[in-house]
Structure formats: structure tokens, C-alpha cells
C-alpha positions as CSV (number, residue, x, y, z in Angstrom):
1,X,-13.5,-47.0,14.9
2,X,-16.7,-45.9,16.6
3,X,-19.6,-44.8,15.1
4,X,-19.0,-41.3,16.7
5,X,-15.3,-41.0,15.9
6,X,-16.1,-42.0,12.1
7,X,-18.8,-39.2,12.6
8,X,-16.2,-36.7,14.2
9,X,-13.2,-37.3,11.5
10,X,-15.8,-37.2,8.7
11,X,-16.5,-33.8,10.2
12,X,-13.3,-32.6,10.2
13,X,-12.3,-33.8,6.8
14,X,-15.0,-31.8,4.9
15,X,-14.4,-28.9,7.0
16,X,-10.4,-29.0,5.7
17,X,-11.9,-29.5,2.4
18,X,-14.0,-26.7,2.5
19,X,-11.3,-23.9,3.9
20,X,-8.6,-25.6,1.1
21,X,-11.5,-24.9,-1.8
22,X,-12.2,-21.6,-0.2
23,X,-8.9,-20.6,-0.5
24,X,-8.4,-22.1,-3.4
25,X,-11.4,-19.8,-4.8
26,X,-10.8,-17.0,-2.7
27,X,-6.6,-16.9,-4.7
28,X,-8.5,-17.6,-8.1
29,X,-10.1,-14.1,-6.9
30,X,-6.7,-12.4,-5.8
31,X,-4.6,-13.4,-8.1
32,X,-7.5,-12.2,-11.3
33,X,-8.0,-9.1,-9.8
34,X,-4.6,-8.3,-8.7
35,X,-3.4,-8.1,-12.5
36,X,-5.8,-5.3,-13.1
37,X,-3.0,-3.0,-11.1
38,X,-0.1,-5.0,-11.0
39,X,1.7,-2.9,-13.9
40,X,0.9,0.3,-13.2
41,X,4.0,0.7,-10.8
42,X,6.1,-0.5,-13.2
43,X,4.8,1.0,-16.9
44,X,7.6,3.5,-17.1
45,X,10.8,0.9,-17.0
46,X,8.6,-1.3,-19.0
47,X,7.8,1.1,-21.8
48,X,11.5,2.1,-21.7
49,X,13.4,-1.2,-21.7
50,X,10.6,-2.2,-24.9
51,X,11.9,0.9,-26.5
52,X,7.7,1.8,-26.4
53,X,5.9,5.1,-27.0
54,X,3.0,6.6,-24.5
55,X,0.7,4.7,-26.6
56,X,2.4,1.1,-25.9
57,X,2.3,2.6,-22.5
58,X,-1.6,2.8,-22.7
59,X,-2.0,-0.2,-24.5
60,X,-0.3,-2.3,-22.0
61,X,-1.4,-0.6,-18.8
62,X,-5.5,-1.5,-20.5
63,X,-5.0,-4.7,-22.6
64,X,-5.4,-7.1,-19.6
65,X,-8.8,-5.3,-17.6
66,X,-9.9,-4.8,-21.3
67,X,-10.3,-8.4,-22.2
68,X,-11.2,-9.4,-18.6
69,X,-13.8,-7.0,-17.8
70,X,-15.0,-7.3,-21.8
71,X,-15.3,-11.2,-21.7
72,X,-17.2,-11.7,-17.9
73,X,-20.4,-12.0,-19.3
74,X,-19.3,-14.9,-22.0
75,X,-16.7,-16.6,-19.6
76,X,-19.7,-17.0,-16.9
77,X,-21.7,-19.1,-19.8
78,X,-18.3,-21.1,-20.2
79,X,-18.8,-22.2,-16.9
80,X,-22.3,-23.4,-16.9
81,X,-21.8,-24.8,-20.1
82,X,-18.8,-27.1,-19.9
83,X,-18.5,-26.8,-15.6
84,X,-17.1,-24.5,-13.2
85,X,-14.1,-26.4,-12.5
86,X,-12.4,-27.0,-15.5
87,X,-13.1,-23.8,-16.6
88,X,-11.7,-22.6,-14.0
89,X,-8.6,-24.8,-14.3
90,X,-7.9,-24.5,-18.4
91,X,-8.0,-20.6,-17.3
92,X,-5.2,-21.2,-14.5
93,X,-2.9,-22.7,-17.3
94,X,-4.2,-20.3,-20.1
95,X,-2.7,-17.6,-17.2
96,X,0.4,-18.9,-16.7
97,X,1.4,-19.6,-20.7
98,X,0.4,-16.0,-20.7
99,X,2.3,-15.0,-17.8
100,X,5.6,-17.1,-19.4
101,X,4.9,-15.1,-22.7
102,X,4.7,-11.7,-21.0
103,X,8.0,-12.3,-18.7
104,X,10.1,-13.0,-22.5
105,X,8.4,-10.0,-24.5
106,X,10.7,-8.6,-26.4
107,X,8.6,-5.7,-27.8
108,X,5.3,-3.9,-26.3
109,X,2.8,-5.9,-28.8
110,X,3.7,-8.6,-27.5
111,X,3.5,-7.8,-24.0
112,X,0.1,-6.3,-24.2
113,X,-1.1,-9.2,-26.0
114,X,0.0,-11.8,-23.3
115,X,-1.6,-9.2,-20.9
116,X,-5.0,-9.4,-22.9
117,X,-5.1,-13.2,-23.1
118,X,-4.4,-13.3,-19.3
119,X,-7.6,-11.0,-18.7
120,X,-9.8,-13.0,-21.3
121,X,-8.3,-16.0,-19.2
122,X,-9.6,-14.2,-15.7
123,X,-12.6,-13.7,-17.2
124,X,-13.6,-17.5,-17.7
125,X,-12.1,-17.9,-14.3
126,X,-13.8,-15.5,-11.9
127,X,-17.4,-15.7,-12.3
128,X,-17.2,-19.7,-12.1
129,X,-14.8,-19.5,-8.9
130,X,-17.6,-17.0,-7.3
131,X,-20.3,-19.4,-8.2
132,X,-18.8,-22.5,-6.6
133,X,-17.9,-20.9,-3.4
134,X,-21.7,-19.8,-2.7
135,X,-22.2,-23.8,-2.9
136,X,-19.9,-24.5,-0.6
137,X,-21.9,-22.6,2.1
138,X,-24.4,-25.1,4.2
139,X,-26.6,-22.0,5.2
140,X,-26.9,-18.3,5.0
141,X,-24.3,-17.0,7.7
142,X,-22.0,-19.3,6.4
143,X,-22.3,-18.3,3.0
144,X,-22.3,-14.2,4.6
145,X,-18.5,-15.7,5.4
146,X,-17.1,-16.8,2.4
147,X,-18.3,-13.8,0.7
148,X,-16.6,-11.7,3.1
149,X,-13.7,-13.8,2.3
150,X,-13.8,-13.3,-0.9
151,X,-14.6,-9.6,-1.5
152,X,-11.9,-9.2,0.9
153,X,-9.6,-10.9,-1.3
154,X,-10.9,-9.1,-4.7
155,X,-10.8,-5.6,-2.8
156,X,-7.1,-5.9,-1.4
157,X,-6.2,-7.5,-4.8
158,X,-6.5,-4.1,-6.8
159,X,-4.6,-2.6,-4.3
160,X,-2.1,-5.1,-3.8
161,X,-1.2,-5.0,-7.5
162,X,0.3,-1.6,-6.9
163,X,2.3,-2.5,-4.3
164,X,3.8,-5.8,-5.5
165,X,4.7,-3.5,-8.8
166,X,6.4,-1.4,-7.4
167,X,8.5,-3.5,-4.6
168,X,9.7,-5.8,-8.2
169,X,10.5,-2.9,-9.7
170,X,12.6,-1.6,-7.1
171,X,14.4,-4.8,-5.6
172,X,14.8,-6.2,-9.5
173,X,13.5,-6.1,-13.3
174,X,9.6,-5.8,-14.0
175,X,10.2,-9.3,-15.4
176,X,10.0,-10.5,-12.3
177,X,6.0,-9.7,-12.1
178,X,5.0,-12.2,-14.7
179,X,7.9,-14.9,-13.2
180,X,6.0,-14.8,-10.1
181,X,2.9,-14.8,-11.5
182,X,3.7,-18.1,-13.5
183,X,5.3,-19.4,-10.1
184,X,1.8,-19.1,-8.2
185,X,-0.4,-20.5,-10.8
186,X,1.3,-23.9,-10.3
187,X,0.1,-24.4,-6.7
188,X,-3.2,-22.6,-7.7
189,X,-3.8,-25.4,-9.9
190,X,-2.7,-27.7,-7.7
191,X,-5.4,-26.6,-5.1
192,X,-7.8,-26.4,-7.4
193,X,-6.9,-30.1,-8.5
194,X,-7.0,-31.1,-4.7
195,X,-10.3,-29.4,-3.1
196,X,-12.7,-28.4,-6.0
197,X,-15.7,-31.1,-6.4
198,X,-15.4,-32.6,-10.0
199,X,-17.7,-31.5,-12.4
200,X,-21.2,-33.8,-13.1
201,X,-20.5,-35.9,-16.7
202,X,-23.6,-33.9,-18.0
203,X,-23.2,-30.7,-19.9
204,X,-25.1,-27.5,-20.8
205,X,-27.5,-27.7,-23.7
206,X,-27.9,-24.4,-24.8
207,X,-26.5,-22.8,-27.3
208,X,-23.7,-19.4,-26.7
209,X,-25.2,-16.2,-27.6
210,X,-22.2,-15.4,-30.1
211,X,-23.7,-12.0,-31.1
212,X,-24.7,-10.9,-27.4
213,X,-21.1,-12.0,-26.3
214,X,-19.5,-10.3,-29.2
215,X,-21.4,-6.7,-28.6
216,X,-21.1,-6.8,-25.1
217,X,-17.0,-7.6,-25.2
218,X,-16.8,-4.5,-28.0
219,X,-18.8,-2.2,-25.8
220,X,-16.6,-2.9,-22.8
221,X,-13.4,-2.7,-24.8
222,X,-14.5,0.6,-26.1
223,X,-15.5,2.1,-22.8
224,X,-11.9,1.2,-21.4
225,X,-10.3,1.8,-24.2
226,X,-11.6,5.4,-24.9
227,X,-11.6,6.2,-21.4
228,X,-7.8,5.5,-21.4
229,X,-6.9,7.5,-24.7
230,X,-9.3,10.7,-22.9
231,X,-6.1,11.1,-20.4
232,X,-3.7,11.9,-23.8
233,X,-4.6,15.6,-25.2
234,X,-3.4,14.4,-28.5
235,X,-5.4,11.2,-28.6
236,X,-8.7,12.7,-26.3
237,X,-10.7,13.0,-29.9
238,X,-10.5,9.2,-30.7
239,X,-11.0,8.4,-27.0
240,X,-14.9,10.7,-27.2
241,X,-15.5,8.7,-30.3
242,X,-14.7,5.4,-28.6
243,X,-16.9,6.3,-25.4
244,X,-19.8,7.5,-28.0
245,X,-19.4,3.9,-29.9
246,X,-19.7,2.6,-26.1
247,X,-22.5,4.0,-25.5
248,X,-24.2,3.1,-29.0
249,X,-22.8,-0.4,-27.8
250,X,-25.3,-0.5,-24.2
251,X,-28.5,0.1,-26.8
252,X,-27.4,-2.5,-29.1
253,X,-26.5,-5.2,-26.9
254,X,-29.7,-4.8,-25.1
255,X,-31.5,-4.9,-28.2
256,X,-29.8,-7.5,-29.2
257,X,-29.6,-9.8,-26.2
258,X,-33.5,-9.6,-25.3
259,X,-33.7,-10.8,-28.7
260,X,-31.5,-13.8,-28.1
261,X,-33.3,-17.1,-27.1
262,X,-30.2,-17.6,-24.5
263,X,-29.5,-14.0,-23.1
264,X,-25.8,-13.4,-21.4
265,X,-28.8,-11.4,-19.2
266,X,-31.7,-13.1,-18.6
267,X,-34.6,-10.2,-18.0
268,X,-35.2,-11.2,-14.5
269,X,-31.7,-10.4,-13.5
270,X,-32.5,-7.2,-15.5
271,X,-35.5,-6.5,-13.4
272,X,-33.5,-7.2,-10.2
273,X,-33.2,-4.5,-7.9
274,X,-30.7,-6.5,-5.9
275,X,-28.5,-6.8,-9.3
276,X,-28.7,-3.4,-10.1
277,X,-27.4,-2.0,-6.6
278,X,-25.1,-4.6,-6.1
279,X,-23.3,-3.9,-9.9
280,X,-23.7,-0.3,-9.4
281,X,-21.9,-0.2,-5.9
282,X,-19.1,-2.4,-7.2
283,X,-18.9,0.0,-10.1
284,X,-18.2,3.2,-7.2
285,X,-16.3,1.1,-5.0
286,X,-13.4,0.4,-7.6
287,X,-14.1,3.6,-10.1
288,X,-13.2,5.8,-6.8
289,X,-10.6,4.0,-4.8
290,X,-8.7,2.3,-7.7
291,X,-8.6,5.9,-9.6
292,X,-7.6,7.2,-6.1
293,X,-4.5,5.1,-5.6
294,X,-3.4,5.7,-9.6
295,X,-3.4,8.9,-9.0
296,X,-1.6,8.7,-5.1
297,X,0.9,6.5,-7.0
298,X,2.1,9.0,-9.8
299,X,1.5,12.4,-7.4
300,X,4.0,10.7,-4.8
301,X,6.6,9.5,-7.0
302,X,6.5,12.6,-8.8
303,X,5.5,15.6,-6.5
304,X,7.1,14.1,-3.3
305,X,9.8,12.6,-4.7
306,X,9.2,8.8,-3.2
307,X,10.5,5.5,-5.5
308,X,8.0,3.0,-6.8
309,X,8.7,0.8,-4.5
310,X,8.1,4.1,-1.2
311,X,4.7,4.3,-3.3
312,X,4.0,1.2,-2.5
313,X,4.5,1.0,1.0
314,X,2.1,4.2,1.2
315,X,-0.5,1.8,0.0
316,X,-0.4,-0.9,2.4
317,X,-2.5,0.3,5.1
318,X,-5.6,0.5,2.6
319,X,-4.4,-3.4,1.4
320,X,-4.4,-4.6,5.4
321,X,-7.8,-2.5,6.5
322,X,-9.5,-4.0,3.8
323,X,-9.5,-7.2,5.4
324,X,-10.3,-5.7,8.4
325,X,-13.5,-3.7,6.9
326,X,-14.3,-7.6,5.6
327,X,-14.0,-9.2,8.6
328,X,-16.2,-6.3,10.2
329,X,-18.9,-6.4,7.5
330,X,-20.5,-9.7,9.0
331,X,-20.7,-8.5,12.5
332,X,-22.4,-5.0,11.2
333,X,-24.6,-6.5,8.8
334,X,-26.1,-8.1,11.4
335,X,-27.6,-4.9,13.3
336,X,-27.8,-2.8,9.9
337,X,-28.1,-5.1,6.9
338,X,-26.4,-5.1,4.0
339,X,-27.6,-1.7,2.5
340,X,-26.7,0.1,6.1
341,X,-22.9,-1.3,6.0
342,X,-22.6,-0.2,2.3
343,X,-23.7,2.8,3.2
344,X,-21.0,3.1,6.2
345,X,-18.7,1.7,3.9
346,X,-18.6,4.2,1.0
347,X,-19.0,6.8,3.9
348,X,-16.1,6.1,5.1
349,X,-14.4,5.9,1.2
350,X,-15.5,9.7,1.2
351,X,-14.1,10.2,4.8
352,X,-10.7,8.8,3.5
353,X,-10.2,10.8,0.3
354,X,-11.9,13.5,1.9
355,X,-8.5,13.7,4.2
356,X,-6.2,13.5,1.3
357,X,-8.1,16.6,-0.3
358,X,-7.7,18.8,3.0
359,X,-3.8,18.0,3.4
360,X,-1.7,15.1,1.1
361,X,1.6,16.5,2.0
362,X,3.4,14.0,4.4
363,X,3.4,10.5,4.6
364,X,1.5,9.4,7.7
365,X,-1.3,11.5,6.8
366,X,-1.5,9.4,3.7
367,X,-1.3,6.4,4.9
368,X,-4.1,7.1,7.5
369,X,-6.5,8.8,5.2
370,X,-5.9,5.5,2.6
371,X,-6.5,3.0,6.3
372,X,-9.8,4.6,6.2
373,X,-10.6,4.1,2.7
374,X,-9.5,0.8,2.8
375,X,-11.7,-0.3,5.7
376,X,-14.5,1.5,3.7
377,X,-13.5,-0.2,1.0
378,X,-14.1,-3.5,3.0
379,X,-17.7,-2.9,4.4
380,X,-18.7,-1.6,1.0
381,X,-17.2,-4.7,-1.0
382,X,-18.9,-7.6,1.0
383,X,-22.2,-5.5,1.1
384,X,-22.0,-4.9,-2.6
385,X,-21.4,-8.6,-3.5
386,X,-23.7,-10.0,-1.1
387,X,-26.7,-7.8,-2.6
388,X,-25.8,-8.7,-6.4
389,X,-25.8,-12.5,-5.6
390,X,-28.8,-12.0,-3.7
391,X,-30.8,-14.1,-6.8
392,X,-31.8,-17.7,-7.3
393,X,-29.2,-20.0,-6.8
394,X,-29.5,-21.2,-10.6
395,X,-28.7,-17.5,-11.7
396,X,-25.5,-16.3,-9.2
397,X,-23.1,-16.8,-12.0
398,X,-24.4,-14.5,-14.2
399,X,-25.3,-12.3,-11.6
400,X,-21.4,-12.8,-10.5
401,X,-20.6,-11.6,-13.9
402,X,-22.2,-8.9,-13.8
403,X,-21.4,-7.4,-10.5
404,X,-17.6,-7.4,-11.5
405,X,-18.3,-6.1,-15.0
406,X,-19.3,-3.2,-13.5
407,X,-16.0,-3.4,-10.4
408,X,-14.0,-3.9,-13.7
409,X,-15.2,-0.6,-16.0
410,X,-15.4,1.2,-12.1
411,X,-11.2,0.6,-12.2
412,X,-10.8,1.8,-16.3
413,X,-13.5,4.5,-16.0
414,X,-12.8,5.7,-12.5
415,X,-8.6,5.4,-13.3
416,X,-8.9,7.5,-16.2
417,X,-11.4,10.0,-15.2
418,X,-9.3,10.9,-12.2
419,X,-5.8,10.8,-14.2
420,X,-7.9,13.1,-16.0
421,X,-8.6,15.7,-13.7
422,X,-5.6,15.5,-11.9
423,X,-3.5,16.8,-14.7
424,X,-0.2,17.1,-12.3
425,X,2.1,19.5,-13.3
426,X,6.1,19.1,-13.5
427,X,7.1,21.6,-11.6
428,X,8.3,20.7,-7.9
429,X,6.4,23.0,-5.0
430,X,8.0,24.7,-3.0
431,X,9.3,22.9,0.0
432,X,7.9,25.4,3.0
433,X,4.4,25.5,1.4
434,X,1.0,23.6,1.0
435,X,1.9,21.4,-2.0
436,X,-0.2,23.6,-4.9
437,X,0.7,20.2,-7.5
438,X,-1.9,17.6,-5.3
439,X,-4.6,16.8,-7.7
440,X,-7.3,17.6,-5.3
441,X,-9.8,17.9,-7.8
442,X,-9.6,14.8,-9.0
443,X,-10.2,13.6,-5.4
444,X,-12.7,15.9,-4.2
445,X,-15.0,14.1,-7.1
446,X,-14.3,10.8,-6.2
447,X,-15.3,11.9,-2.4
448,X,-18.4,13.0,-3.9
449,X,-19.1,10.2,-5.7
450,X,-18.4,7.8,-3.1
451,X,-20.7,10.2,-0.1
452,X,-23.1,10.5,-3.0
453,X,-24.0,7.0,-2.9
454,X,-23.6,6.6,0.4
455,X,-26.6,8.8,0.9
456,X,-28.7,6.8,-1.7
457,X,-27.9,3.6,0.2
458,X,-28.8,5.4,3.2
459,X,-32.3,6.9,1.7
460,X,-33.0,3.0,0.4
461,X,-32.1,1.4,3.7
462,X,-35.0,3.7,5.6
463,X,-37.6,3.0,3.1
């Protein structure tokens, strides 16, 4: 074989390997993420067939983004500490034992408990999956890619989960969410197995920070937690308490961690600017279009009548423009940067919900007011990633961490917030009228979250 030709297949066979680890990384993503949602659909036949009360309800629909978004700062030290890929792979079986567990439950404990070990699993398995796919880049615009790729897969994961819900639910028994779920992480593995460069023999040194890890998990827990309980009248008392022992938990863990001679966040990643926007952005994106959907879902089963698996469909337009937004981000970061296309992006969110709040009543004007926040959703994803690993190399899986702590408390904080407001009565409006029941409220805040933000992106940008 020619010099050339050995050259040319060479070529070819690192660039299958890279598109199998991308995807490999890119479904560690969707898969993660996914299970944030994927219950929601489902929560009432669950809480019924476990025999449950609204509490099991709560506990179950929380216990998995609890754990995950609670543990992201310690399961991105995992990775550096023992290596990216088998933490990413003892996390893929963790997942699935969980899964198995959760698809036997015979009680709600149970169930929530399999759910909270598959989010501390996610939690070891994200930030190390994001880290390894910005080294698979050989230079910037290729690297601009793959995060498209992936914030395309994390954004249409959350809203995927609603839809896969609620199609198992309708076609068979919510049992069959956690049977698939153990059915994918075989071939996850696999691929990970397959196209994910070994680990070096050499190890990290340096010791965890127990006492940072432990604060920050409690804080998060807390802030999802009480934000959950804040949507039960008869619970909304321990829920303030939990969110005040949150917010006591921010001033201690920084206290604590800048005492720490390892920090979960190291002060120059505290001093970033890029961090900060990045996080913050993530935090809107997810806190205003996951909340959004919740609240779509339960309105339209309940208002308009629809079946879980109807609800879903509604939501598939915003699941398939989100990889179009993704796909456009590269091509308008290019003329506008990545602060301009977050800006369009979360203008567009605000556009979106901004359509449900004028008129919600039939279902194409849903479907087209949720294509445009999806698309948003898109532009503002990739832009948001791309500024929060915008760090040195050595500090992206923190920084990873970080950025979807904050998507991850966006979901809990934004869900409950807007379940909140929304506050949907039982009566059915009357059927020749302006549905008086749409929780327009509750979306006319998250519009003015998202065009709030917008406009700070777009004050930043023309500095």
C-alpha cells in the first residue's frame, strides 16, 4: 500500500473514530439529560399503581435532577481524578442497575431512590463526557461543532423526556421507561468501550474537597427540593425554609471552598466573566423553557382535554427546531459571535412563549409558538456552552460542571416557579370562549425573563 493511500485510510479511520466518540459523548449527554423530564408525563399512573401520596409524587418527579444537579461539581473532580473514561463508563452501568431497580419498584421509596442514584450516576458522567469531546476538536471551528452537537443533544434531551413519557405511557405501562432506558445503556457502553481513548496509567494527586462537595450537594438539594414543596399550599412553609437553608448554603460553600486547598471552584473560574455568563444563560435557557413545557404538559391534558401521549406530540416541534437552532448557531456566530446569537436565541425564547400568552387555545398555534422556542432554545444553548468553556483547557471540566449546575437548578427552579404561578383551576372553560384556565402568568414571566436577558446579552455584545 502506498504511502498516500496509508496516509488517506489513516485519515479516514480517525475521522470514523472521532464521529463514533462524538456520538458516543453527544448520547452520554441525551440520555443524562433526558431523565431530568422523562417522568413527568407519567407521575400520575406512577403515583397511582405505587399506591403513593402527592408527596411520593414530588419525591419522585425531584429525586433524580436532585442528585444530578447536587453532585456535578464532585463528579467533575471524579473525572480528573481517576480519568474521564472510566468514570464515564462505571456511571453508564451505575445507570442501568438503577434503571433495572426503578423498572421492579414495588413502592415509591424505592423508585425515587433508583431515580436519585441514576442522577448522582449522571453527574460523574456529564462533566467528563463534555470535557473529552472539547479534546477531540483539532481546532477552534471544529470544536464550535461538537459543541453545537452537543448542546443540541442536551437542549432536545429535556424536552424529549416529555415526549418519550408520555408516548410509554399511552402505548403501555410507565415500566417501560426505565426497560428502555436499561436497553440503551448496553450499546452506550459499548460505544464508549469502542471509540473513547483509554485513560493515561497516571492518576490525580490531589486530595477531594469532602466538605466543599458535601455543602455544595446540600445547597443544591435544598434549592430543588424547597422549590418543589413551594408548588403544595400545605407543604409551601417547609419549602421557604428549605430555599432560606439554600441560600445560607451559597455563603457557606464559598466560605468554605476558598478555604479549601483543592476548591470544587478554583477562584479564577470565579473571576471569569465567561463562566459567569455562560452558567447564568444555561440557568434561563432551561429555568424558562423546561418550566414552559411542565406547565404546556399539565394545561393541555387537563384544560384541553389531550392524553399524555397528544401532550407529547405537541412538544415535538420544539425537540426537532432545537437541532435546527444548533445547527444554525455555527453559521450566525460567525457574523455576530457568541453573545449576539444568545442574544437572538433567548429573543426568540421570549418570541415563542410570548405567542402562547396572546392565544394557547388550539393545537397548531402551540406547536408553532413551541418551534420558535425551540430554535431559540438552540442558538441560545450552543452560545451559552461555548462561552462557559471559553477557559483554559486544564479547567473546562469544572467549568463544564458548573455551566449545567446552573441548566440543572434552571429546570427545578424555573419548573416550580412556573407550576407556581400557573395555579390551573379544575373547572373546564367554556368551549365558544378564550380559554380563562391558560396560566398566562406563569408564561408572561418566563417571556420576561428570557427578553430580559436577551437585552443584557445584547447591551454586553455592543460594549
Amino acid at each position: 500500500m502506498s504511502s498516500r493511500r496509508t496516509e488517506s485510510y489513516q485519515g479516514d479511520k480517525n475521522t470514523r473514530s472521532h464521529r463514533g466518540a462524538l456520538v458516543a459523548l453527544c448520547s452520554v449527554q441525551f440520555i443524562d439529560v433526558m431523565c431530568v423530564t422523562i417522568v413527568v408525563t407519567a407521575l400520575p399512573q406512577m403515583t397511582a399503581d405505587l399506591d403513593g401520596t402527592e408527596a411520593d409524587s414530588s419525591l419522585i418527579a425531584t429525586a433524580y435532577a436532585t442528585f444530578f444537579g447536587g453532585l456535578l461539581l464532585f463528579g467533575a473532580r471524579v473525572g480528573e481524578r481517576f480519568g474521564h473514561r472510566r468514570s464515564i463508563l462505571a456511571s453508564v452501568f451505575v445507570f442501568a442497575a438503577a434503571a433495572a431497580i426503578a423498572a421492579m419498584s414495588h413502592s415509591a421509596l424505592t423508585l425515587a431512590s433508583s431515580r436519585g442514584l441514576q442522577g448522582a450516576a449522571a453527574a460523574c458522567a456529564v462533566p467528563s463526557a463534555l470535557t473529552l469531546l472539547t479534546k477531540l476538536s483539532s481546532n477552534e471551528r471544529q470544536r464550535a461543532s461538537f459543541i453545537a452537537a452537543w448542546s443540541a443533544s442536551g437542549a432536545a434531551a429535556g424536552i424529549t423526556g416529555y415526549v418519550v413519557s408520555g408516548a410509554l405511557t399511552q402505548l403501555g405501562d410507565w415500566r417501560l421507561i426505565f426497560w428502555s432506558l436499561l436497553a440503551v445503556s448496553l450499546p452506550l457502553a459499548a460505544a464508549v468501550l469502542a471509540f473513547l481513548p483509554r485513560d493515561s496509567t497516571s492518576r490525580g494527586s490531589r486530595p477531594f474537597n469532602v466538605m466543599g462537595a458535601l455543602t455544595a450537594t446540600l445547597t443544591v438539594m435544598s434549592a430543588v427540593v424547597g422549590a418543589t414543596l413551594m408548588g403544595a399550599p400545605a407543604r409551601r412553609l417547609t419549602g421557604m425554609i428549605l430555599l432560606a437553608v439554600a441560600a445560607g448554603g451559597v455563603a457557606l460553600f464559598i466560605v468554605v471552598d476558598r478555604r479549601s486547598k483543592n476548591p470544587l471552584v478554583p477562584a479564577v473560574l470565579a473571576r471569569s466573566a465567561n463562566t459567569r455568563w455562560g452558567s447564568a444563560t444555561a440557568f434561563v435557557n432551561t429555568a424558562t423553557t423546561s418550566g414552559v413545557a411542565t406547565v404546556l404538559t399539565v394545561y393541555v391534558q387537563k384544560q384541553l382535554g389531550h392524553s399524555p401521549l397528544g401532550a407529547a406530540a405537541l412538544l415535538l416541534p420544539l425537540s426537532a427546531m432545537v437541532i435546527g437552532g444548533s445547527i444554525a448557531a455555527g453559521k450566525l456566530d460567525d457574523r455576530v459571535g457568541n453573545a449576539g446569537t444568545g442574544a437572538f436565541g433567548l429573543a426568540l425564547i421570549s418570541l415563542g412563549i410570548g405567542v402562547l400568552v396572546a392565544s394557547s387555545e388550539t393545537s397548531v398555534i402551540v406547536m408553532s409558538a413551541t418551534a420558535v422556542v425551540g430554535f431559540g432554545l438552540g442558538l441560545s444553548s450552543v452560545a451559552s456552552t461555548a462561552i462557559g468553556l471559553s477557559v483554559p483547557e486544564d479547567r473546562r471540566t469544572v467549568a463544564s460542571g458548573l455551566v449545567n449546575t446552573a441548566a440543572q437548578l434552571g429546570t427545578a427552579l424555573g419548573t416550580a416557579l412556573l407550576l407556581l404561578l400557573a395555579a390551573t383551576p379544575d373547572h373546564s372553560p367554556p368551549p365558544d370562549a378564550a380559554d380563562p384556565s391558560a396560566p398566562r402568568l406563569a408564561w408572561t414571566v418566563a417571556a420576561v425573563l428570557a427578553g430580559g436577558t436577551s437585552l443584557l446579552w445584547f447591551a454586553r455584545r455592543a460594549r
